[in-house]
C-alpha positions in Angstrom: -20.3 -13.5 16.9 -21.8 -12.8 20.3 -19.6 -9.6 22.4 -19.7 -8.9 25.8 -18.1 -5.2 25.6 -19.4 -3.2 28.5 -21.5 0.2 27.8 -18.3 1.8 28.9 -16.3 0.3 26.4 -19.0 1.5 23.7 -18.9 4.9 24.5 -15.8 4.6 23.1 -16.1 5.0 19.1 -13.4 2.6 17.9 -14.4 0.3 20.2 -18.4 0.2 19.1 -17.0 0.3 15.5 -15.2 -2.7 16.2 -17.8 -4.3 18.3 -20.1 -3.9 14.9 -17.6 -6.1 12.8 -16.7 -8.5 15.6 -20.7 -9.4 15.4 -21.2 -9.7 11.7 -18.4 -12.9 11.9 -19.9 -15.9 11.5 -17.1 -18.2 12.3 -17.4 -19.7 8.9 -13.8 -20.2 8.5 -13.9 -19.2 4.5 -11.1 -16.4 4.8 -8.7 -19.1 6.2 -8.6 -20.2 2.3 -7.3 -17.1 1.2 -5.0 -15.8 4.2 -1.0 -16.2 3.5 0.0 -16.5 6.7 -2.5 -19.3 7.6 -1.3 -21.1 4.0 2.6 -20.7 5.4 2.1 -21.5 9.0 -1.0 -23.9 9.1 -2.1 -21.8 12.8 -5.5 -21.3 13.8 -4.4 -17.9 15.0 -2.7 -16.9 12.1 -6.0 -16.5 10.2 -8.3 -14.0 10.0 -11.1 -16.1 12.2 -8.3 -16.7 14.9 -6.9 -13.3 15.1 -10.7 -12.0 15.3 -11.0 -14.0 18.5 -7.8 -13.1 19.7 -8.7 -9.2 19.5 -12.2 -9.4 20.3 -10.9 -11.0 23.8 -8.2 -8.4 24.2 -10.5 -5.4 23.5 -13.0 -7.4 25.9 -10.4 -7.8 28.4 -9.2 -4.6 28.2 -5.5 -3.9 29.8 -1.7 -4.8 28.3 -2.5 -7.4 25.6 -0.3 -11.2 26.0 2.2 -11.5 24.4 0.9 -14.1 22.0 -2.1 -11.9 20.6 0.8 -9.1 19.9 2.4 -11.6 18.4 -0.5 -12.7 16.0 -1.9 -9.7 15.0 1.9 -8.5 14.0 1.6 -11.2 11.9 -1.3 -10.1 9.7 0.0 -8.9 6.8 -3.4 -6.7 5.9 -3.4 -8.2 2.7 -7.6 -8.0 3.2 -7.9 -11.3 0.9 -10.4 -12.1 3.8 -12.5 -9.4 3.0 -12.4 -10.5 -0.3 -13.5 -13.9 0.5 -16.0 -13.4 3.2 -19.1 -13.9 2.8 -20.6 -11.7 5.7 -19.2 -8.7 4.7 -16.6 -8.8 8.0 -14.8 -5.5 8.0 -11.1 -6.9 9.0 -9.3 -3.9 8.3 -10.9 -1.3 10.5 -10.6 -4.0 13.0 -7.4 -5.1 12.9 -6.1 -0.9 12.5 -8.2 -0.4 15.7 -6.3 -4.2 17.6 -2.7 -2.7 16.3 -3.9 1.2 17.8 -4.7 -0.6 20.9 -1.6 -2.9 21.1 0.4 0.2 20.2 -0.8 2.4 23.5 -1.0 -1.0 25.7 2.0 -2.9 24.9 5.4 -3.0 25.7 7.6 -4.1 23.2 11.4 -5.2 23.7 14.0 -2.1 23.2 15.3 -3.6 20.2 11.9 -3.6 18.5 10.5 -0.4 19.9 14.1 1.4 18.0 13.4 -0.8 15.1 9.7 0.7 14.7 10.5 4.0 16.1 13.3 4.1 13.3 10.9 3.1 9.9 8.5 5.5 11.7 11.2 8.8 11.6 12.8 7.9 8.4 10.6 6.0 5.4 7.7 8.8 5.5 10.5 11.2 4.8 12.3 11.4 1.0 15.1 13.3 2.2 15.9 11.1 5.1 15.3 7.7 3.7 17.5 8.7 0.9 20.7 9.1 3.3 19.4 6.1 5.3 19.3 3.8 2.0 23.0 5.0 1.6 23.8 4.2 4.7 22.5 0.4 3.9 24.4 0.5 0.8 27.8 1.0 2.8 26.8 -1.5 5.6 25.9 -3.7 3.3 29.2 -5.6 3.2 29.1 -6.2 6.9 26.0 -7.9 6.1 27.0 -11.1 7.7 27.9 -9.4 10.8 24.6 -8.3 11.6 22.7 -10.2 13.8 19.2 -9.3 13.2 17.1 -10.6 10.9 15.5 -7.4 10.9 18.2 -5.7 10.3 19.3 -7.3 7.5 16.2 -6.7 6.1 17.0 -3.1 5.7 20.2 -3.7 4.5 19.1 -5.5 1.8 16.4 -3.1 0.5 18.8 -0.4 -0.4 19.3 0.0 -4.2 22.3 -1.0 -6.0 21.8 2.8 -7.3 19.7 5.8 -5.3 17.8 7.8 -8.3 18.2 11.5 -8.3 16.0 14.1 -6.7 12.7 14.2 -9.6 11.9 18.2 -9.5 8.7 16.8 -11.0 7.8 16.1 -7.2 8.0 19.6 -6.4 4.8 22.1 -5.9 3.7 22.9 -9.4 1.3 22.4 -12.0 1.6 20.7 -15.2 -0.6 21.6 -18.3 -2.5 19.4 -20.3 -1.7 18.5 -23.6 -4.7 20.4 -26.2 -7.9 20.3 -24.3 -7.9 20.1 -20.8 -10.2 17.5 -19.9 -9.8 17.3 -16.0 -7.9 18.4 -13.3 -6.4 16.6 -10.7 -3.8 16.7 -8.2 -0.9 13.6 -8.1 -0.3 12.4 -4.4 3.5 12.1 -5.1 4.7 9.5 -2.0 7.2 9.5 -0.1 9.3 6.0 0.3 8.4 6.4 -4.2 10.3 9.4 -4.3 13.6 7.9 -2.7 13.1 5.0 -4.1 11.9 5.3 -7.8 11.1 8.5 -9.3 10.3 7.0 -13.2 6.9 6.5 -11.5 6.0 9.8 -10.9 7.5 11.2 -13.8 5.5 8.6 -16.1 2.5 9.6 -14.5 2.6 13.2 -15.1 3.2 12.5 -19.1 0.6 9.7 -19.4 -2.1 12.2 -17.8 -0.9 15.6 -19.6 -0.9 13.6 -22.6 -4.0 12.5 -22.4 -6.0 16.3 -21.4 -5.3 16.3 -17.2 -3.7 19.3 -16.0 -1.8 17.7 -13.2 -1.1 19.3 -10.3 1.4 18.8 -7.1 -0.1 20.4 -4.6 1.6 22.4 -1.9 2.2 20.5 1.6 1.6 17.5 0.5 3.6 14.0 1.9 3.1 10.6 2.7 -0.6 9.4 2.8 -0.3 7.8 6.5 -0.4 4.5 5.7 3.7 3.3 7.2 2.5 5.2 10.9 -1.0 4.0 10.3 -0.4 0.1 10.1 2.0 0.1 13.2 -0.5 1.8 14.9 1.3 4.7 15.5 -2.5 7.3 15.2 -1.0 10.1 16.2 2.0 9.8 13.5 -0.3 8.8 10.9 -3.3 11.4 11.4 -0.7 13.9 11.4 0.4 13.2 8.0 -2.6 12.7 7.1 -3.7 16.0 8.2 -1.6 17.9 6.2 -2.4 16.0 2.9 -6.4 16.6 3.3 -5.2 20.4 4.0 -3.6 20.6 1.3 -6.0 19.0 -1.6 -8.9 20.8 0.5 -7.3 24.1 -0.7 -7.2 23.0 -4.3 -10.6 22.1 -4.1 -11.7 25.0 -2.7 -9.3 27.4 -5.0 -9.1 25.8 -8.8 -11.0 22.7 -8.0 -9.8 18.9 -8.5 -11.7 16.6 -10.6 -9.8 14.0 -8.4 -6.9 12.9 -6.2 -4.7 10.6 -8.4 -2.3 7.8 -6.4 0.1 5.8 -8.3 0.6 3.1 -5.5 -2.2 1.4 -4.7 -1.3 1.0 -0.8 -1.7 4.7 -0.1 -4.7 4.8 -2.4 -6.6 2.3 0.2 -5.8 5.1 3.2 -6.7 7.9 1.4 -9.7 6.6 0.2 -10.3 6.1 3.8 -9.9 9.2 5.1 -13.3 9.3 5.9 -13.7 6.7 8.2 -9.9 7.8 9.8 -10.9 11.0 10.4 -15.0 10.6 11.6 -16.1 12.7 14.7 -12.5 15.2 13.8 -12.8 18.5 13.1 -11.0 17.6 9.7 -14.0 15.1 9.0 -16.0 17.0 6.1 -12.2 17.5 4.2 -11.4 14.0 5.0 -14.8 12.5 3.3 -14.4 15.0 0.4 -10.7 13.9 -0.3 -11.9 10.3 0.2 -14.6 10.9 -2.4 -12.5 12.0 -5.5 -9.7 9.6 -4.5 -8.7 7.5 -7.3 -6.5 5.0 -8.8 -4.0 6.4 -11.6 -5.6 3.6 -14.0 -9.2 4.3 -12.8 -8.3 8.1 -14.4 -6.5 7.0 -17.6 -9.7 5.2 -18.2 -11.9 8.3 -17.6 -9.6 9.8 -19.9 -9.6 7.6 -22.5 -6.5 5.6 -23.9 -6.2 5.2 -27.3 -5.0 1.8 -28.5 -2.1 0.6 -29.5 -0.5 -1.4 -31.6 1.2 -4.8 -30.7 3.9 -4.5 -28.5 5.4 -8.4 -28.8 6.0 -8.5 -25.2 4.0 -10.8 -22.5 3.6 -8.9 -19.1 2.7 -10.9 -16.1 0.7 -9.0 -14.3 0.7 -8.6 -10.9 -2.3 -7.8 -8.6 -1.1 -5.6 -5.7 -3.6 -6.8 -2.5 -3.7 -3.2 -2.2 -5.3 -2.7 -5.1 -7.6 -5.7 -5.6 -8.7 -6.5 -2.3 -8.1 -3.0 -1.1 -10.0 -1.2 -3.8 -11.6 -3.7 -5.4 -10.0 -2.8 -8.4 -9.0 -6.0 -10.4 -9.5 -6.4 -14.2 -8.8 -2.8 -15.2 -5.2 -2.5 -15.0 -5.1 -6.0 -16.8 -8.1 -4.2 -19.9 -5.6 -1.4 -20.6 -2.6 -3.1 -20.6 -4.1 -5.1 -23.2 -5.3 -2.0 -24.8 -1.8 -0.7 -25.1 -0.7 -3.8 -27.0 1.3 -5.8 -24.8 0.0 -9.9 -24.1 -1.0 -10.3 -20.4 -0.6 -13.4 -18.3 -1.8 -13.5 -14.7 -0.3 -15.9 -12.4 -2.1 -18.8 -10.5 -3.1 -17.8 -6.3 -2.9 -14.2 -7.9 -5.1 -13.2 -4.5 -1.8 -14.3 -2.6 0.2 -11.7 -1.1 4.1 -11.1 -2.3 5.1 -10.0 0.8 5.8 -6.6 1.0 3.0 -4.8 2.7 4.1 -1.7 4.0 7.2 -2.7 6.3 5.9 -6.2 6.6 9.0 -7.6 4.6 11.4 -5.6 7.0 10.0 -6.6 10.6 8.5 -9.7 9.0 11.4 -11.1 7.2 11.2 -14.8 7.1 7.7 -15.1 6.2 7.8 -12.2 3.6 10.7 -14.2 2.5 8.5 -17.1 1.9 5.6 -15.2 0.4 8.0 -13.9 -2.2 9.4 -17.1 -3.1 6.3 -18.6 -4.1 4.4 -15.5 -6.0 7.9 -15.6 -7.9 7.7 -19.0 -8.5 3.9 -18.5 -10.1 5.0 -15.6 -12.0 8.0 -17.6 -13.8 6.2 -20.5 -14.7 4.0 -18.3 -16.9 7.2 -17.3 -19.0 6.5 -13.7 -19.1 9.2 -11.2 -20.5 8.3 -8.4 -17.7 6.0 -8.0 -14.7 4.1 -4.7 -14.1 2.3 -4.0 -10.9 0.4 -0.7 -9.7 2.4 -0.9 -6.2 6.0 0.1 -5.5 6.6 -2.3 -2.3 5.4 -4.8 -4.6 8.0 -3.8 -7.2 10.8 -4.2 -4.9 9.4 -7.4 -2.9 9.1 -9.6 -6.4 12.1 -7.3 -8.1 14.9 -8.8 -5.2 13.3 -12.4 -6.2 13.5 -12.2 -9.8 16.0 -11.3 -12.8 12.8 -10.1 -14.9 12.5 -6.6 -15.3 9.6 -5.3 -12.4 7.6 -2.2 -13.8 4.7 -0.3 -13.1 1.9 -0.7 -14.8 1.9 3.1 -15.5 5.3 3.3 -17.2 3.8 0.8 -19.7 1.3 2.9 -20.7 3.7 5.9 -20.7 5.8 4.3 -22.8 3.1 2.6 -25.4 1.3 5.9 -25.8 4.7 8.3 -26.6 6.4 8.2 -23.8 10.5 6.3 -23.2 10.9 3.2 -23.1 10.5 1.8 -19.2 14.7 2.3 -17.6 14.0 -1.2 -16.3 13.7 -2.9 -19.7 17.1 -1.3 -21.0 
């Protein structure tokens, strides 16, 4: 794709980053195959090729971006199927970070949507917080009706029929392995997780003990980024950012880490880009080395080894977070030890077809996240599965308020098939 940015606008660093991927497009159209909102909505510029136009003129332009490129680009889900599918090798995500950055300094949004944002901003990054704001939703939930914002409703609809206690397994400590110590490695607990659904962390921490990791939960550590980062909110997300690279730089530096472990796969695609978040910062070497030993939770339990076990008689559908397999290209591996373990996995059909959920997507995108998640639960049903296990918690809850099967995490599976309880959900 030809750009006309001026030498100006490359001096800037984002901009010439995104001047690089604008140029490697070739207008082939293939990402349009794979991109939910285009399969919904059937709009040119609800693709990947016509948002890529769309921000390569407003970044061109320069100035407040119209209001119908805001309006396109908020409807990108960041699924990055595209990237997936491309056959040029298009970057979309650093671009369309750097379009939502820009949009975010530029733009004026309504008042109701600047509270809205301002609000998931202040309170889901925050455990203690987003635990008296989900029961607040739980007591405005009868007034349901009342409410006139789709938006709104949203969030009244994500609360929990029941809030989980306070895990003390997500405070600063270190957890020995079981015999041997094999590795060491330092769990990036969440935040929205710990509210939300604290089996997750708790499985993790006896899968990887049991297996020879001393895990550890490092001091100062929060949420990846990832909530601030996609609304473009850079000063938000860098921040928290910030403290996390801190605070697994000390680790390294004292005891060492053999690697960062991340039990939901969309804060496992910020951190392991770190690097390229924080270039040219004075944080930039700690960024790159946190990046670097950055891993899945099933990308360890297969350095670790897991033993197999014996037939389970249950069929899990599996469920491929985008997070995780166009994020991290990580794709056949949580499906290998699932099998491992001894339960039967199915996949569904359009598996590279987003649920939904993506970060707040399914709260300030309600009606087409509401779509998205009736058809990946339609797919997943048709295959007759007794459970369905995914590696991301959004993902949990997105397919979980669709379906009366019982939504785990892949890593309470392998918990549970390797000594560990049985998975609260399938009580």
């Amino acid at each position: 794709m030809q750009t006309s940015f001026t030498p100006d606008q490359l001096r800037d660093a984002a901009t010439a980053r995104s001047n690089a991927i604008l140029r490697a497009c070739v207008h082939c159209g293939m990402c349009t195959a794979t991109c939910p909102t285009y399969q919904i909505l059937g709009d040119e510029l609800d693709s990947p090729r016509g948002r890529i136009y769309l921000i390569k003129e407003m970044l061109e332009r320069g100035g407040p971006p119209d209001p119908a490129t805001v309006r396109h680009v908020d409807r990108c889900l960041s699924c990055l199927a595209c990237m997936t599918t491309c056959p040029s090798g298009v970057h979309y995500m650093h671009l369309v970070d750097h379009a939502r950055e820009y949009i975010e300094r530029h733009h004026r949004r309504p008042p109701v949507e600047r509270a809205l944002r301002w609000t998931l901003a202040r309170i889901l990054p925050y455990p203690t917080r987003f635990r008296l704001a989900l029961l607040a939703a739980r007591l405005g939930r009868p007034f349901r009706a009342l409410v006139p914002d789709a938006r709104l409703r949203a969030m009244l609809d994500m609360a929990p029929r029941t809030i989980p206690p306070v895990s003390r397994n997500d405070d600063p400590q270190s957890f020995a392995a079981a015999g041997t110590r094999k590795m060491r490695v330092a769990l990036m607990t969440g935040c929205a997780q710990r509210a939300l659904n604290t089996d997750i962390n708790d499985a993790t921490i006896r899968l990887l003990t049991r297996l020879g990791a001393e895990v550890v939960v490092a001091e100062g550590i929060g949420c990846c980024g990832a909530l601030a980062h996609h609304m473009g909110r850079t000063g938000d997300s860098h921040a928290a950012a910030a403290a996390n690279i801190r605070a697994f730089a000390r680790e390294m530096a004292g005891p060492g880490l053999d690697a960062v472990v991340i039990n939901t796969s969309g804060c496992g695609t910020t951190v392991k880009d770190y690097g390229h978040m924080f270039a040219g910062h004075p944080l930039a070497a700690e960024a790159a080395a946190v990046a670097a030993i950055a891993r899945d939770v099933t990308e360890v339990v297969q350095s670790l080894g897991l033993p197999e076990g014996a037939d389970r008689g249950l069929t899990v559908a599996y469920h491929a977070a985008c997070s995780l397999q166009h994020g991290q290209k990580i794709r056949t591996l949580p499906k290998d030890l699932l099998r491992r373990a001894g339960f039967r996995v199915v996949e569904p059909a359009d598996s590279h077809l987003c649920c939904g959920s993506a970060g707040t997507y399914n709260l300030m995108q309600p009606t087409l996240s509401a779509e998205l998640r009736r058809r990946k639960v339609a797919t997943i049903e048709a295959r007759g599965p007794d459970l369905v296990a995914a590696g991301n918690l959004g993902c949990m809850i997105q397919i979980g308020t669709g379906t009366a099967l019982p939504v785990v995490h892949t890593v309470e599976l392998l918990d549970w098939a390797t000594g560990g309880p049985r998975p609260p959900a399938l009580a």
